[in-house]
C-alpha angles and dihedrals in degrees: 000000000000127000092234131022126173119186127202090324124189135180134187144177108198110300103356131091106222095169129018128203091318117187130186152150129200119181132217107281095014122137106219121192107200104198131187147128111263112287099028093117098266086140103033082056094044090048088050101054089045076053094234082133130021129222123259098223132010123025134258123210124206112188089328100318109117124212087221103051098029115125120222081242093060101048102084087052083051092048091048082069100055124065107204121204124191141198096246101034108237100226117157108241104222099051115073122231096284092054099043083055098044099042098097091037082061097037090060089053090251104174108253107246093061088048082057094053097037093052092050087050092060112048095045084051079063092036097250101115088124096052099054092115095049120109110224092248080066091049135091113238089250092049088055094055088050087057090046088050094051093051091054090044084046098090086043086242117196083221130057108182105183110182108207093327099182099039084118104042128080112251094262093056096033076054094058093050095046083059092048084052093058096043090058088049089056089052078066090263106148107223127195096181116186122209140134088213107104101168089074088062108038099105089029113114087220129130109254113214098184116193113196109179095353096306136106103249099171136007105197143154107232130183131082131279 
């Protein structure tokens, strides 16, 4: 069974049609680039499939939990599988690297000692093992996507869904984050990255789903030899 299967899905707010019978399977261990203009449904599709909004029509299925039949209860043990990574971080301002990290570790009552570990972990795993006492305001834009990465790697998730993760970093650095992606993929990590920037995948072997106007327009694998 695949990881992640979505099934003639459809979205809409009011009286626009943001996505429009969408279907589409990764599997475990895949690496997914999600293009698309601004607009196109890259995050519509990414919130569905972390199950913050459900389809109007059709179902989508994460690791078994089905976005028909999940109850409210279950959600957070879903969520725990899935490592989310956004375009402006989401860090909290006042906590310094290794808080920001460790916060949902803590939130979910995991004993501290294993917080401590996992954190470390983490942050070793984005190269920021010597920062974790740093606040974001002391931290580059591209350091603070590392922590953000490292929060969503922290619970070891099967998934890592990164929606337009480098929107705010120049290309060097945007660069920098799409490798640690794949070197999380190759840690068996399955990715579905969204971006409208192609020229960070260009030379990348990965599988290109591309969305124009809410519907799937191309399903390639990209990349050279």
């Amino acid at each position: 069974m695949s990881l992640l299967q979505i099934y003639n899905v459809s979205k809409r707010y009011e009286a626009l049609a943001v996505l429009d019978d969408i279907s589409l399977e990764i599997d475990r261990g895949e690496f997914v680039c999600l293009t698309g203009r601004t607009g196109s449904g890259k995050s519509t599709l990414m919130r569905l499939i972390y199950m913050e909004e459900r389809p109007d029509r059709g179902q989508v299925i994460v690791e078994g939990y089905s976005s028909e039949r999940i109850r409210r209860r279950e959600i957070p043990a879903l969520r725990r599988k899935i490592g989310v990574l956004f375009q402006d971080f989401k860090l909290l301002r006042e906590r310094t690297a290794y808080e920001n990290v460790s916060f949902a570790l803590h939130v979910t009552g995991t004993p501290r000692r294993e917080v401590r570990k996992r954190v470390t972990r983490a942050l070793t795993r984005v190269g920021l093992g010597h920062k974790r006492d740093a606040f974001p305001r002391e931290l580059s834009g591209g350091e603070q996507q590392r922590v953000a990465l490292a929060r969503a790697l922290v619970n070891e998730p099967i998934l890592l869904l990164a929606d337009e993760p480098t929107g705010n970093l120049d290309i060097e650095v945007g660069q920098g984050i799409t490798e640690l992606f794949q070197q999380v993929n190759y840690q068996g990590t399955a990715v579905l990255m969204a971006t409208h920037n192609l020229g960070l995948i260009e030379n990348m072997r990965i599988r290109r789903v591309h969305l124009a106007d809410g519907r799937l327009t191309g399903d390639i694998e990209s990349g050279s030899e």
